[in-house]
C-alpha positions in Angstrom: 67.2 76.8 97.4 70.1 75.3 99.9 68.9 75.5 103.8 70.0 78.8 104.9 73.9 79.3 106.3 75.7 81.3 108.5 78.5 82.8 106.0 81.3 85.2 106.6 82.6 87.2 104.1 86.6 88.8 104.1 86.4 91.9 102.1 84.1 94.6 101.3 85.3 95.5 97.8 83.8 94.6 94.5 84.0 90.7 94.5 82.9 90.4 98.6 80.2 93.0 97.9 78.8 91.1 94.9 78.9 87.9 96.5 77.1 88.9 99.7 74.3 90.5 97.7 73.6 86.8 95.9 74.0 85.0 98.9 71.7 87.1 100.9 68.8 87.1 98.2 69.4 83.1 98.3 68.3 83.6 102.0 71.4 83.0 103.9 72.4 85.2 107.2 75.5 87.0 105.6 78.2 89.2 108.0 80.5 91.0 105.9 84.2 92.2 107.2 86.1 95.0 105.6 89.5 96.0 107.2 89.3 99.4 106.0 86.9 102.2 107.3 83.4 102.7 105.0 84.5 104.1 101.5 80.8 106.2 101.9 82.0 108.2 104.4 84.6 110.0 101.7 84.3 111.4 98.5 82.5 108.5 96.4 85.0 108.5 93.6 87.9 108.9 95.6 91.1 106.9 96.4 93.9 105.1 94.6 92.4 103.4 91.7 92.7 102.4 88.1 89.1 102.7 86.1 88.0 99.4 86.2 86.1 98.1 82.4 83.4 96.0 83.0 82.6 93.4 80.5 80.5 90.5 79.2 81.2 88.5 82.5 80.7 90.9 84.8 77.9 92.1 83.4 76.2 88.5 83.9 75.6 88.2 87.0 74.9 91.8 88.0 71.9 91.1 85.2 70.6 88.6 87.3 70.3 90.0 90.1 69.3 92.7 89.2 71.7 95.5 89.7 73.0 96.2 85.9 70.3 98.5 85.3 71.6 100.6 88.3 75.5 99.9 87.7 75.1 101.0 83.8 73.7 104.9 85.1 77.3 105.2 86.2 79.6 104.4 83.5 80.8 105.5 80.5 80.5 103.7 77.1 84.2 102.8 75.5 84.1 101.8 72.0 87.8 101.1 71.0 91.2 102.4 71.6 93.0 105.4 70.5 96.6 105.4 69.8 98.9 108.9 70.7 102.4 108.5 68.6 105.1 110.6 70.1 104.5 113.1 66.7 100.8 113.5 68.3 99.2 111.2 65.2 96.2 109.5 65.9 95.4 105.9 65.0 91.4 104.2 66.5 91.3 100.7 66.6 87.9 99.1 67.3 87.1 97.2 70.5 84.0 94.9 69.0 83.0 93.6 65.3 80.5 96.2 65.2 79.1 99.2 67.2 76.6 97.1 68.8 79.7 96.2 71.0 81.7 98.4 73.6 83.6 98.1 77.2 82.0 100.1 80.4 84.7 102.5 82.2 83.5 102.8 86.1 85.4 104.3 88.6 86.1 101.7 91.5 85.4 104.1 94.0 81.8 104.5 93.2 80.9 101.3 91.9 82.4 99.5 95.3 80.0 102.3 97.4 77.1 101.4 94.9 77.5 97.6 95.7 77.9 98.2 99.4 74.6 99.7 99.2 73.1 97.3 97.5 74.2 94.7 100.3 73.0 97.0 103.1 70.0 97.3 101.1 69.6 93.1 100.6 70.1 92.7 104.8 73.4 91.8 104.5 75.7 93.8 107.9 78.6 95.3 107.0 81.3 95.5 110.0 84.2 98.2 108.8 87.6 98.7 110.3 87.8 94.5 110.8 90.8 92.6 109.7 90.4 89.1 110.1 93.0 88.1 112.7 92.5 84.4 112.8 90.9 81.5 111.7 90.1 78.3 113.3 89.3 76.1 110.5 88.4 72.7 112.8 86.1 74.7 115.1 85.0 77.1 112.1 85.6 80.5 114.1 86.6 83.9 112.7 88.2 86.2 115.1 88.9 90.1 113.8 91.5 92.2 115.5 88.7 93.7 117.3 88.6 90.4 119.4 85.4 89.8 118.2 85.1 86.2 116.9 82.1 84.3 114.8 81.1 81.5 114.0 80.5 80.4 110.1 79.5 77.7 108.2 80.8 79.1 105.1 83.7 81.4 104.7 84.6 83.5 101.5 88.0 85.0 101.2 87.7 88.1 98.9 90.3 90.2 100.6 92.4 91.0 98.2 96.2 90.6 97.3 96.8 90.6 100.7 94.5 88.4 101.7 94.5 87.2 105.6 91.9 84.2 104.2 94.6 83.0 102.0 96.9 83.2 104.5 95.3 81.2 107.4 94.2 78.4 104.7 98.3 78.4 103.7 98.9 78.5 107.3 97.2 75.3 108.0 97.5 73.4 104.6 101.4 73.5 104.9 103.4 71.7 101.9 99.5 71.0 100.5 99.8 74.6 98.8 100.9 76.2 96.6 101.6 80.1 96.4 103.6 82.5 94.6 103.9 86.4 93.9 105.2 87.1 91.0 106.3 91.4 91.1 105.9 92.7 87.8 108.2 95.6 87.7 106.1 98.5 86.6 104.4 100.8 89.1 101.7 103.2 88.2 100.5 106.8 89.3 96.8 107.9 88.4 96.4 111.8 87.5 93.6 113.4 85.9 92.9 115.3 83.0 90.1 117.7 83.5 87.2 118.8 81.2 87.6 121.5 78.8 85.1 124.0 79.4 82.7 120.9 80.6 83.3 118.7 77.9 85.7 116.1 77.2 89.2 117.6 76.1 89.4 114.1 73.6 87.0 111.7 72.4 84.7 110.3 74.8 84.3 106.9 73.5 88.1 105.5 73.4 90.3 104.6 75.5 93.7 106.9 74.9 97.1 105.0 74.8 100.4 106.1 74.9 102.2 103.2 74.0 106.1 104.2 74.7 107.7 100.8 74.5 108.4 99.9 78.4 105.9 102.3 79.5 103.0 104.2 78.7 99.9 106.9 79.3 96.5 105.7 79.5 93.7 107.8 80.3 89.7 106.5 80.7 87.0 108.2 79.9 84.5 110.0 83.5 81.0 110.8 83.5 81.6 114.5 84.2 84.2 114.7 81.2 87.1 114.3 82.4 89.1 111.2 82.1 91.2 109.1 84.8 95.0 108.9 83.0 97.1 106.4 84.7 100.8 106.2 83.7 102.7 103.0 84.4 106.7 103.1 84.3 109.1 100.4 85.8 109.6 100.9 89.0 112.9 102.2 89.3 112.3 105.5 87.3 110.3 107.0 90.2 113.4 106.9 92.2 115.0 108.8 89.3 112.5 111.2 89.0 112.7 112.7 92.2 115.3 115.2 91.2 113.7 118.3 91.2 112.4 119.2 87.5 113.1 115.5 86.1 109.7 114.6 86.1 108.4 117.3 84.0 111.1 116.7 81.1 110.1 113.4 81.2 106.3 114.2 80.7 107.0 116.9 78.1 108.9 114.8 76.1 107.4 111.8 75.8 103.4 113.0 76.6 103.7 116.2 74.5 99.8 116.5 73.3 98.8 115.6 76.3 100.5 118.2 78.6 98.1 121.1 77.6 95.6 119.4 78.7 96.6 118.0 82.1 97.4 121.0 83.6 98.3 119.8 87.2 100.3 116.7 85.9 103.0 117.6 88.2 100.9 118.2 91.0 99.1 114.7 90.6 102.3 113.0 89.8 103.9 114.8 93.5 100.9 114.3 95.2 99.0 111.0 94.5 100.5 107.2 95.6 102.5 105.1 93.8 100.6 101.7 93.2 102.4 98.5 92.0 101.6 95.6 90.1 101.6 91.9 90.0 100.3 88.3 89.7 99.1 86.0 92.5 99.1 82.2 92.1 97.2 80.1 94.6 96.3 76.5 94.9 94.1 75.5 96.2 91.3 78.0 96.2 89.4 76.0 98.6 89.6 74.6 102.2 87.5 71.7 102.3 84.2 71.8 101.9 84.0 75.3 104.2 86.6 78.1 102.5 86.8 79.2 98.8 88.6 82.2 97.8 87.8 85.0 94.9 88.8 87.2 93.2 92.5 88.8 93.9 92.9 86.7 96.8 93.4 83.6 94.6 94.0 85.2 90.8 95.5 88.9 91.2 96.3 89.4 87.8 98.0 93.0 86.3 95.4 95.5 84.5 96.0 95.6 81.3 93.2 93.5 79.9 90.2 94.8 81.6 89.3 91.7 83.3 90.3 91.5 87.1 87.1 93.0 88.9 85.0 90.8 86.0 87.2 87.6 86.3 86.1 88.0 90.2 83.0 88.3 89.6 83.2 85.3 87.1 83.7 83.4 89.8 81.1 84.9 92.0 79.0 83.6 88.9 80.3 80.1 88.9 79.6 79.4 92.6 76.1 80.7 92.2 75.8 78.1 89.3 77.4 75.3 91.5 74.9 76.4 94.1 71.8 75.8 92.1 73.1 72.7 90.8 74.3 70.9 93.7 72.3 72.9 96.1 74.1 71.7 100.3 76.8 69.7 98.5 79.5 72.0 99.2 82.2 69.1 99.1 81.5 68.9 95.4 80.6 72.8 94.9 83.8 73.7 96.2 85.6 70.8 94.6 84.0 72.0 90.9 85.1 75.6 92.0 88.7 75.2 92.1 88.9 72.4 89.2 87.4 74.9 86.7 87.9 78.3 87.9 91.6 78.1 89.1 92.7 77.4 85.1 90.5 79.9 83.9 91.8 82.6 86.7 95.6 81.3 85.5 95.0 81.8 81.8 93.6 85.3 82.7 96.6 86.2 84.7 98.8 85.3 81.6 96.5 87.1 79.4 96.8 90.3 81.1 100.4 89.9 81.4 100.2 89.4 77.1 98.4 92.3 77.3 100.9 95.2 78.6 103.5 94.3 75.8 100.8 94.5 73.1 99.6 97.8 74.9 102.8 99.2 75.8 104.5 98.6 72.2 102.7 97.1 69.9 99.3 99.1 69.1 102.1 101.5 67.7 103.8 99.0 65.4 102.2 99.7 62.1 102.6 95.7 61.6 100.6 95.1 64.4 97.7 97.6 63.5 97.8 95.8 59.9 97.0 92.6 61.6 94.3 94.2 63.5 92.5 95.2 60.6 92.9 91.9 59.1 91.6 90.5 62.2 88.8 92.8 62.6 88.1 92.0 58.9 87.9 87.6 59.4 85.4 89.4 62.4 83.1 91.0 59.8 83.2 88.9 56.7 83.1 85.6 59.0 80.5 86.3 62.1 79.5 83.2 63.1 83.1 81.1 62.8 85.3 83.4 63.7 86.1 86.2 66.7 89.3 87.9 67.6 90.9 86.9 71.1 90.0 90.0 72.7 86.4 89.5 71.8 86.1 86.2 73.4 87.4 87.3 76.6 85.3 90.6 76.6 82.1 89.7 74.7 81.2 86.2 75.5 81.5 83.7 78.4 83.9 81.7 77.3 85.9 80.3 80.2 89.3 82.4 79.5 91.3 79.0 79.9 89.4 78.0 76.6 89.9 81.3 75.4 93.4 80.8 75.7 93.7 77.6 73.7 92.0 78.7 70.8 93.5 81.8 70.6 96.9 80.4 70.1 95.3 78.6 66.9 94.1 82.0 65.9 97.8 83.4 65.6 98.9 80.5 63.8 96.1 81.6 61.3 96.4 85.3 61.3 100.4 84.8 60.6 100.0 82.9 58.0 97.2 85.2 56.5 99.6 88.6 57.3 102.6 86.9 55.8 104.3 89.3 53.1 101.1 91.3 53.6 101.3 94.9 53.2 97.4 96.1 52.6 94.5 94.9 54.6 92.0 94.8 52.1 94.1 92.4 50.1 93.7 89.4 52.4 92.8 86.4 51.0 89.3 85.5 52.2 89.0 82.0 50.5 92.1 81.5 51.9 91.3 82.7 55.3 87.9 81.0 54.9 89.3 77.7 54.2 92.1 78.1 57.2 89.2 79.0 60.0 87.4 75.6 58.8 90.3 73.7 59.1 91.8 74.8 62.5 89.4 77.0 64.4 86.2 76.2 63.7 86.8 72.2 64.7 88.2 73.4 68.0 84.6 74.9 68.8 82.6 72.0 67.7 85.0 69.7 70.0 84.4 71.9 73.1 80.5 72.2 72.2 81.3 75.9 71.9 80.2 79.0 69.8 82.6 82.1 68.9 79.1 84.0 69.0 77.6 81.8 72.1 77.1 84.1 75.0 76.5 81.1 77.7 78.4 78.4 78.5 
């Protein structure tokens, strides 16, 4: 173990929470800030939130230390994706090659009290209502609006979009940064649809789509059967639907199997916030050999991929790695951090963005859902060569900048195999066999990589 630090943590949410847990069980004195007042004190599952889907690398390092065991009692299992056409037909599309393989749905709200429990639990103090006000890099000195001011000799930044962290290191790094929002256009409004009769009005073990070309329904499936529907429009059609009644035509027309059973979709829609979406670029991620940030401070990234809260914790995982390896070198721990995790952080961000046309529109283009099965078929037939894009960012630990790379050879493959093709089952496997050895499977064995390799 490294000699024992004085670390401050910005932001009690998912990534901060995480983080302070491992670095407290690695036996450093941990304070953790949250500018908001303790999420404990409300309703545990309450507040603006989309379900988060926790995946392969976010379930890492809650197995080591310990807490997935805990974090599993409160999810629900998702399988694959289920597809709502305006005419109410139904099409299911598979998340994994097999059933062995499914997403998590949490709700935010409990898993972020869960984790601040666990922290409490490991040692670690918690100080709520404190936004970090200003830091003195040269001195190392954290001072909170409170006027209270600490000392550090680490600092993690995991305070979000809006981070103050990223802000003070900007602040004093000048023309040496780089920073950008980039707005994305399309807000969102969570609502609810109930249980019928205390089960689950659909199926339990999808997640429901919409898809309505520049917007769309989604709804995630609770533990007390109900599901948490989020519906994302551009921005400027909340404005429009403020006329009295406009709303409800909307939802009628283009939602219609889904009205009768959200019976207070008005209500949710009048009553609940409007969140909005969008990417945040950073660089660097690190202050010396002192600051690093995580999570949505450094790599914000739009939902529609599954992956923010695990890309976080990602790179929760990666400094814990750097940790044991270079043990007090934080000079090259931090320099490591930013070299590898920034890309990966960037592809992610892309990804996601990749993600909202393909969710939006395409899962109801009957070309699409052809390629799919072909897809999911080169999944099956060919297990150990081959694995759809999705899969590698959900299902292993492949770094998503890597991920990335190879899945644009992928496309190149599948086009060529869905070319003129009109049945599924009529793919060519020697063909598709012969294309994966070519052009896929020498881009694993130069990156000393495995499509079915869960570590890295």
């Amino acid at each position: 173990m490294d000699a024992p630090k004085k670390i401050v943590i910005a932001g009690a949410g998912l990534v901060g929470s995480l983080l302070a847990v491992a670095l407290k069980k690695r036996g450093h004195d941990v304070y953790l800030f949250e500018k908001r007042e303790d999420i404990r004190l409300k309703n545990r599952g309450a507040g603006r939130s989309i379900n988060l889907i926790i995946t392969a690398k976010g379930i890492r390092p809650l197995q080591q230390l310990g807490l997935w065991d805990k974090v599993k009692t409160i999810t629900s299992p998702v399988a694959g994706r289920l597809m709502h056409s305006t005419e109410g037909e139904l099409a299911y599309q598979p998340y994994g090659k097999d059933k062995t393989e499914c997403n998590h749905s949490v709700s935010r709200g409990e898993l972020n009290c869960l984790l601040n429990d666990e922290a409490e639990k490991a040692g670690v103090k918690i100080l709520f209502n404190s936004t970090l006000k200003r830091l003195d890099l040269d001195k190392k000195i954290a001072t909170f609006e409170n006027g209270e001011s600490y000392s550090y000799d680490l600092l993690f930044g995991a305070d979000g979009t809006n981070s103050a962290t990223r802000q003070a290191m900007i602040s004093t790094l000048g023309s040496k940064s780089e920073y950008k929002v980039e707005p994305f256009g399309t807000d969102y409004k969570e609502m609810t649809m109930p249980s019928l009769n205390g089960k689950y009005a659909m199926d339990e073990h999808s997640l429901h789509i919409w898809p309505r070309g520049n917007h769309m329904l989604m709804g995630l499936p609770n533990r007390d059967g109900s599901f948490t529907m989020t519906l994302y429009m551009p921005k400027e059609w909340f404005d429009k639907f403020k006329a009295p009644g406009a709303f409800e035509e909307y939802f009628r027309k283009y939602y219609a199997d889904a009205v009768a059973l959200m019976p207070d979709f008005v209500k949710d829609y009048e009553d609940n916030a409007q969140g909005n979406l969008g990417i945040v670029r950073m660089n660097p991620w690190v202050y010396g050999d002192q600051i690093a940030l995580l999570g949505d401070a450094c790599h914000a990234m739009v939902p529609f991929f599954g992956q923010g809260m695990n890309s976080g914790f990602s790179d929760v995982q990666f400094l814990l790695d750097q940790m044991n390896t270079h043990l007090d070198d934080y000079e090259t721990i931090m320099k490591n951090y930013n070299e590898f995790q920034k890309p990966s952080g960037d592809a992610m961000a892309d990804m996601s963005l990749e993600n909202f046309t393909e969710m939006c529109d395409k899962v109801g283009d009957a070309k699409f859902l052809l390629r799919k099965k072909v897809e999911n078929k080169l999944e099956k037939t060919f297990p150990s060569e081959f694995r759809s894009r999705y899969g590698l960012v959900t299902y292993t630990l492949i770094p998503y900048h890597l991920v990335k790379e190879v899945g644009m050879i992928q496309d190149k493959v599948l086009d060529s195999l869905c070319e003129n093709l009109t049945d599924p089952e009529d793919v060519n496997l020697d063909h598709a066999h012969k294309l994966i050895q070519e052009q896929i499977v020498p881009w694993f064995t130069k990156k000393a990589l495995s499509p079915t390799r869960f570590k890295f």
